[in-house]
C-alpha positions as CSV (number, residue, x, y, z in Angstrom):
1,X,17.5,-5.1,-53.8
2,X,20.5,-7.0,-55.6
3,X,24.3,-6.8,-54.8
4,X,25.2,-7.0,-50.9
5,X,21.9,-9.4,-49.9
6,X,22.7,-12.2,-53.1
7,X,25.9,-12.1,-52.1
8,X,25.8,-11.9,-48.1
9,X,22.6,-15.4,-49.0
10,X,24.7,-17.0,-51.6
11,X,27.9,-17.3,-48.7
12,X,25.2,-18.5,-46.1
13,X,24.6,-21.5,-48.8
14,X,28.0,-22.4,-48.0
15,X,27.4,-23.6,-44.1
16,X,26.7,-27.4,-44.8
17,X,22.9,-28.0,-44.3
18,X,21.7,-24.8,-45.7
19,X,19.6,-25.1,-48.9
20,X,18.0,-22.0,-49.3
21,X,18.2,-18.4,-48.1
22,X,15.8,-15.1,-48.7
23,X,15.2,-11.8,-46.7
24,X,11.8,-10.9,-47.1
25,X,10.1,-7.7,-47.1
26,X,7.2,-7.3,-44.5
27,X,4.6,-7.0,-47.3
28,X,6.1,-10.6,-48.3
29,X,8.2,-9.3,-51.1
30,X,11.3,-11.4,-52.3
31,X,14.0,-8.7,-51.7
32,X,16.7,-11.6,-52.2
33,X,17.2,-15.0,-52.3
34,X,19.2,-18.1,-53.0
35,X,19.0,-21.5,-53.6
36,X,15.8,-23.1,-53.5
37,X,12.6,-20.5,-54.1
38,X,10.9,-19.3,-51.1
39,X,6.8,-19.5,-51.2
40,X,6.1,-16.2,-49.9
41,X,3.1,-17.8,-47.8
42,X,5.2,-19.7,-45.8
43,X,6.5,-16.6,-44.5
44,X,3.2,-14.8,-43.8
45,X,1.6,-18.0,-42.0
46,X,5.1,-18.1,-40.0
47,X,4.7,-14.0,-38.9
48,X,1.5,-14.1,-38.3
49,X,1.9,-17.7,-35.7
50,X,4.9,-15.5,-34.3
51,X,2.7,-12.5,-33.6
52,X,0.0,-14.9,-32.1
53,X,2.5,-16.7,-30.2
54,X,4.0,-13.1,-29.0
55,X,0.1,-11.9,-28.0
56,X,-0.8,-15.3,-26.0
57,X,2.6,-15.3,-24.4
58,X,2.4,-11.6,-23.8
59,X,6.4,-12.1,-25.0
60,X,8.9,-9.7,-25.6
61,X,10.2,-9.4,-29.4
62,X,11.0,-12.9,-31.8
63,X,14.3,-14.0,-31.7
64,X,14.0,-16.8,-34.0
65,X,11.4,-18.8,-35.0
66,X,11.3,-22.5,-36.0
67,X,9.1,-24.8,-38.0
68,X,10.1,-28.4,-38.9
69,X,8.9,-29.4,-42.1
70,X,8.6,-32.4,-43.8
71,X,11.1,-31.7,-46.4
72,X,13.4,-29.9,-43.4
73,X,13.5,-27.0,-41.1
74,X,13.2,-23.7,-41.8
75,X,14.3,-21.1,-39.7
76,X,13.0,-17.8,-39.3
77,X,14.7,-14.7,-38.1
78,X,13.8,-10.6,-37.9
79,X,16.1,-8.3,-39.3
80,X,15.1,-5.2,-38.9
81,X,10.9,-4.8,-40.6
82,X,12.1,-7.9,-43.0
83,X,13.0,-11.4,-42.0
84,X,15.4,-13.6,-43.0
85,X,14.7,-17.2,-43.9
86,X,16.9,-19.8,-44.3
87,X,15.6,-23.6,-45.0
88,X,18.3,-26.6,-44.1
89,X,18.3,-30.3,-44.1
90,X,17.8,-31.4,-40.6
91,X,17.5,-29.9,-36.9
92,X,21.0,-31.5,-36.2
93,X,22.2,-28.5,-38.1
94,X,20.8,-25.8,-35.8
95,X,23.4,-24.6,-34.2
96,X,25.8,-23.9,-37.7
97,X,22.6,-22.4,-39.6
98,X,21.9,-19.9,-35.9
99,X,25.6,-19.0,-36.8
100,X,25.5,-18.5,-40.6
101,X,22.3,-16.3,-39.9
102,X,23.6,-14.3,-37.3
103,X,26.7,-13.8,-39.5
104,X,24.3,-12.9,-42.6
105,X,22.3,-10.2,-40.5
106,X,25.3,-8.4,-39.1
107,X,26.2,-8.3,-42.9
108,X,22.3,-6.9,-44.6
């Protein structure tokens, strides 16, 4: 998958904080991304705290899921089977990357 997705991550690179951006298959495939490389593994630990999280909590479905890092946050968001992941520089930023991604999945 090429085209729409680069181009729909490369504008989210433009939202100050933002250093990376993929959308991820649910088999952990790299169906686009920008910026830095994302470890595919970091997304499958993430899904499978979510669904863990969604099973203890008897919760409805993810909205977004969070994980601070040591080298920044990284932000985790369904769309659709896949997930969209976008890695910034520090939590402070929350509320422009929430934006950027809700712009970016209205776009995929």
């Amino acid at each position: 998958m090429t085209g729409i997705p680069n181009q729909v991550l490369s504008n989210m690179l433009d939202t100050p904080g933002i250093r990376f951006a993929a959308l991820m298959s649910p088999s952990g495939a790299v169906l686009a991304e920008e910026g830095i490389p994302v470890n595919p593994e970091l997304v499958h630990s993430a899904r499978s705290i979510a669904s863990s999280l969604q099973q203890a909590l008897q919760a409805g479905d993810l909205q977004d899921l969070l994980l601070e890092l040591s080298n920044g946050p990284v932000l985790f968001t369904p769309q659709g089977e896949n997930t969209l992941v976008a890695g910034f520089d520090e939590v402070n930023n929350l509320g422009r990357v929430r934006f950027a991604v809700k712009r970016a999945i209205n776009r995929l």
